[in-house]
C-alpha positions as CSV (number, residue, x, y, z in Angstrom):
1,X,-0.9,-26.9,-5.1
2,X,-2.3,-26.6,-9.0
3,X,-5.3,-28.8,-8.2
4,X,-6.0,-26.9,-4.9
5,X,-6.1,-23.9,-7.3
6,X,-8.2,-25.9,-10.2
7,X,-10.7,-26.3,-7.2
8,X,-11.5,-22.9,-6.5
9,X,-11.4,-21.7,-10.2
10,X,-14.0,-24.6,-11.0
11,X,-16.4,-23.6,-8.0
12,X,-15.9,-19.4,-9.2
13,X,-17.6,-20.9,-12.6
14,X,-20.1,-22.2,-11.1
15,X,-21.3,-19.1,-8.7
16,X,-23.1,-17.3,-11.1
17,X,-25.8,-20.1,-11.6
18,X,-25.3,-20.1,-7.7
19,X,-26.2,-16.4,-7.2
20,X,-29.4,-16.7,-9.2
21,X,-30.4,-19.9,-7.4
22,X,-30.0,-18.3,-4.5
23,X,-32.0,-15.4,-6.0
24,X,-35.1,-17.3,-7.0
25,X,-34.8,-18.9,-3.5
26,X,-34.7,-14.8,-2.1
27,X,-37.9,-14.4,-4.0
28,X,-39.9,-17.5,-2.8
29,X,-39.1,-16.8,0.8
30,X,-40.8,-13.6,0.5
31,X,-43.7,-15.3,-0.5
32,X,-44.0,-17.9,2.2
33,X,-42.5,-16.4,5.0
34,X,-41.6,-13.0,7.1
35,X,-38.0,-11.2,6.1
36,X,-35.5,-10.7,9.1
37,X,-32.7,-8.3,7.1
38,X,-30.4,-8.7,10.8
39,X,-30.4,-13.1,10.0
40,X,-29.8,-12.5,5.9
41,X,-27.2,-9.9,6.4
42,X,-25.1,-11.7,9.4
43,X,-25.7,-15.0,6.6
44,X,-24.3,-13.1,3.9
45,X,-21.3,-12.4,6.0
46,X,-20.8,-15.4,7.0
47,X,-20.7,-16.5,3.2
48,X,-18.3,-14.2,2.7
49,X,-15.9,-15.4,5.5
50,X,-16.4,-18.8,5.3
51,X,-15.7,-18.2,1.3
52,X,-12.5,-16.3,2.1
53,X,-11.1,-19.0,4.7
54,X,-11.7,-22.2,2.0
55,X,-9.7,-19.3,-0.7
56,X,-7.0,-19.0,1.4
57,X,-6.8,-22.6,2.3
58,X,-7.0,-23.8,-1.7
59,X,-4.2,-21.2,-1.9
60,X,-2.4,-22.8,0.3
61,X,-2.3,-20.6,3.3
62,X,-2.3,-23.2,5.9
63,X,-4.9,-26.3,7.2
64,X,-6.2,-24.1,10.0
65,X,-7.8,-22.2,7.1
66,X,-9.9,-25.2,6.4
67,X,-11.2,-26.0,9.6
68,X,-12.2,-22.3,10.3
69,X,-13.9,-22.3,7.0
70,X,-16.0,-25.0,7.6
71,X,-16.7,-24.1,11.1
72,X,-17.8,-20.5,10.0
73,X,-21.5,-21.4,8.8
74,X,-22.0,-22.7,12.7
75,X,-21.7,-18.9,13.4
76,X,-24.7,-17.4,11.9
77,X,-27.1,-20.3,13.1
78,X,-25.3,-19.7,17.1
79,X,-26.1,-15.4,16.6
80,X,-29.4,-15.7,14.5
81,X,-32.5,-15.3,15.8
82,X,-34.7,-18.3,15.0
83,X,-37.8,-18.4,15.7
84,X,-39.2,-21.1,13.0
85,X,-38.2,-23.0,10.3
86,X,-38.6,-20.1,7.8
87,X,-36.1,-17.8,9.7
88,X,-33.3,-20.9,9.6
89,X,-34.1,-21.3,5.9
90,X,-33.2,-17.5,5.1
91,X,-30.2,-18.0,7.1
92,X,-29.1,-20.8,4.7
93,X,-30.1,-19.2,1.8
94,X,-27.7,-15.8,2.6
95,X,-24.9,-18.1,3.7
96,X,-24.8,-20.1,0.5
97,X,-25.5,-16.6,-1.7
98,X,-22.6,-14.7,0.0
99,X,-20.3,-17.9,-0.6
100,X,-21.3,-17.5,-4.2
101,X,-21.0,-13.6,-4.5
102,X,-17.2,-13.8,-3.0
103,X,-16.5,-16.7,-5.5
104,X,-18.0,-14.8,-7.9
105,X,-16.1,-11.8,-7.6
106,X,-12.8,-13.9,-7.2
107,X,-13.6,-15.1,-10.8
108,X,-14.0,-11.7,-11.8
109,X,-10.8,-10.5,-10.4
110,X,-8.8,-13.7,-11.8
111,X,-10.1,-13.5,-15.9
């Protein structure tokens, strides 16, 4: 049970240089490519429970845990529109910076 906790402490430490990845990645989509604000902010939620499932499954809360927190990134591609490429790259982009936020925070909350 220690090392499942050792794994989520080590991946919180690294979500700040995650966040401002996923930051500069924001700002060059802007650039090259139309924003869709419903796609980023279903993303970003998506992050968020997918990052909350893996949690409660490295806090050993139960293998189902696992298996829905891996499956939850299939949800924002199945209920984002997706017109081109560009769209499915913000999509990725929220998911992986809402993961990072909610690990971030859960570092925050466990100084």
């Amino acid at each position: 049970m220690q090392e499942h906790n050792k794994i989520s402490l080590s991946l919180a430490s690294k979500a700040p240089v995650a966040i401002i990845g996923c930051c500069i990645g924001f700002i060059i989509l802007a650039l090259v490519s139309p924003f869709n604000a419903s796609n980023v902010v279903l993303a970003i939620g998506v992050g968020v429970l997918s990052a909350s499932l893996l949690l409660a499954y490295w806090h050993g809360r139960g293998g189902s845990f696992f298996i829905l927190g891996l499956a939850a990134p299939m949800l924002s591609i199945l209920f984002s529109e997706l017109p081109d490429f560009w769209s499915l790259v913000w999509v990725i982009n929220g998911f992986f910076c809402g993961f990072a936020v909610l690990l971030w925070l859960f570092k925050v909350k466990n100084r």
